[in-house]
C-alpha positions as a Markdown table, in Angstrom:
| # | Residue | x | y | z |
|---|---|---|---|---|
| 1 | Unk | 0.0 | 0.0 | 0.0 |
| 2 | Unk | 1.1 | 3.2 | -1.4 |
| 3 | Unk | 1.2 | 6.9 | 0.4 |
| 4 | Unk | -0.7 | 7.7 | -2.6 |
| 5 | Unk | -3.5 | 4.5 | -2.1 |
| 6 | Unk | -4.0 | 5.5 | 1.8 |
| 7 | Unk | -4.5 | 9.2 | 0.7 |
| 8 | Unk | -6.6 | 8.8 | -2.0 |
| 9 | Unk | -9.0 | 7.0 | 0.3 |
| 10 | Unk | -9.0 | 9.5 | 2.7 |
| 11 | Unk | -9.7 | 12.5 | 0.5 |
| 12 | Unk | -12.5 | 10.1 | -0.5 |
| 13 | Unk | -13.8 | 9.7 | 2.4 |
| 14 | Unk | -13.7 | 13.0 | 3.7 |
| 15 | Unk | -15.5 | 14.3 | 0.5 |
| 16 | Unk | -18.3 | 12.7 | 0.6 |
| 17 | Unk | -18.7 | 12.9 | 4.4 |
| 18 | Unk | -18.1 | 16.8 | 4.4 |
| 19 | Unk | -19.4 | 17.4 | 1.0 |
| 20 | Unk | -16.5 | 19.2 | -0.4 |
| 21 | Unk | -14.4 | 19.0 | -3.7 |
| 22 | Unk | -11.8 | 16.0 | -3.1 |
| 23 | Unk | -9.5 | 18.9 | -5.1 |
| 24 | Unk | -9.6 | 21.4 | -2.1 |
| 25 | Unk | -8.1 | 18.2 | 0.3 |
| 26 | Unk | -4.7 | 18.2 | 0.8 |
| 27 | Unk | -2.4 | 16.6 | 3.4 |
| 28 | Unk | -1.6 | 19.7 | 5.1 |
| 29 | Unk | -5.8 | 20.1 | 5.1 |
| 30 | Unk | -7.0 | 20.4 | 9.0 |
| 31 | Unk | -9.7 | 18.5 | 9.3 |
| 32 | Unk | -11.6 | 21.0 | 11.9 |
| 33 | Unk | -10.2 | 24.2 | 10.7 |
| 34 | Unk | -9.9 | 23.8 | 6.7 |
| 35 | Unk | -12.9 | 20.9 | 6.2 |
| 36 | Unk | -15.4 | 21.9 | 9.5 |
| 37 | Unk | -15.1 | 18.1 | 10.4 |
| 38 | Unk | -16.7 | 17.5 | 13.3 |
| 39 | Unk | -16.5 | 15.2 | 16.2 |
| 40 | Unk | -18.6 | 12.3 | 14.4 |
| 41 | Unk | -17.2 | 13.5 | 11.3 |
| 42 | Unk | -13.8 | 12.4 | 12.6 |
| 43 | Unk | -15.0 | 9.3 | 14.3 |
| 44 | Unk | -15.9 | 7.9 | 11.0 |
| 45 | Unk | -13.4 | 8.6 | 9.3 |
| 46 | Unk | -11.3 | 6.6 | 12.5 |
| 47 | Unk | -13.7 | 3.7 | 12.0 |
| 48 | Unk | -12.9 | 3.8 | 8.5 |
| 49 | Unk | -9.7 | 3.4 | 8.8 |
| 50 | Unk | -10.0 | 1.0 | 11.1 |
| 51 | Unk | -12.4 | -1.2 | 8.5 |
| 52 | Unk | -10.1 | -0.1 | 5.6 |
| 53 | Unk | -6.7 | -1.0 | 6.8 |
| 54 | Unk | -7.0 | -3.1 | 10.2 |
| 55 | Unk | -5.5 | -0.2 | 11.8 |
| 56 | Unk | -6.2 | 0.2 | 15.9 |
| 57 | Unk | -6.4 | 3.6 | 16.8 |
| 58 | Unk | -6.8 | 4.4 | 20.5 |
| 59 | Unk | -8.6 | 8.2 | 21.6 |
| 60 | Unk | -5.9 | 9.3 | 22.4 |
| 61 | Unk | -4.2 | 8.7 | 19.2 |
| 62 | Unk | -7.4 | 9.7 | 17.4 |
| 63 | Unk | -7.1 | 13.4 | 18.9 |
| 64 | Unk | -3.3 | 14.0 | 18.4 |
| 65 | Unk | -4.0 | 13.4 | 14.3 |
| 66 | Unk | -5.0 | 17.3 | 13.5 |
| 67 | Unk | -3.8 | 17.1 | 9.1 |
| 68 | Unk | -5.1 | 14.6 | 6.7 |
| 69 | Unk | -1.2 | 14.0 | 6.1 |
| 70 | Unk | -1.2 | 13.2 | 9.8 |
| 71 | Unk | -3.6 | 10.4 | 8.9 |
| 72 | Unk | -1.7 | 9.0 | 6.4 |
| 73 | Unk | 1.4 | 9.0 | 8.1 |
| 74 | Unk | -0.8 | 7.0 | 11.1 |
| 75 | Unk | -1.8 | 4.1 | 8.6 |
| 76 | Unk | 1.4 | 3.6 | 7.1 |
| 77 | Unk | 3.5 | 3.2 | 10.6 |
| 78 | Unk | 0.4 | 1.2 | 12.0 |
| 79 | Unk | -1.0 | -1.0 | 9.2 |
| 80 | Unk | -0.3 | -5.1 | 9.6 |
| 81 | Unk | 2.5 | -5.4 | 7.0 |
């Protein structure tokens, strides 16, 4: 799985959750400040991630991940190889 694959999801993801052009998603976007995610916004994205990739992501973890690139990074260091 490529950077490109997990990001491509994501902006996905995120653009038909928020309703936004996937072309205004970048992976320095912030997903409260520059998409208006909200707190359920951003929990299913984590469960979809979760579904997606088999990734574990802990509360914690979840509110430390502030960028879309932040996300990516999160997949590829936690993913099962």
């Amino acid at each position: 799985m490529t950077r490109e694959e997990v990001f491509t999801l994501i902006r996905t993801h995120l653009a038909d959750e928020l309703d936004v052009d996937p072309s205004v998603i970048g992976e320095e976007s912030r997903f409260k400040e520059d998409l208006s995610a909200d707190s359920l916004d951003l929990y299913t994205l984590v469960q979809e991630l979760e579904d997606s990739y088999g990734v574990q992501m802990s509360d914690e973890q979840a509110v430390r991940i502030l960028t879309v690139g932040q996300a990516v990074d999160f997949v590829l260091e936690h993913a099962p190889a």
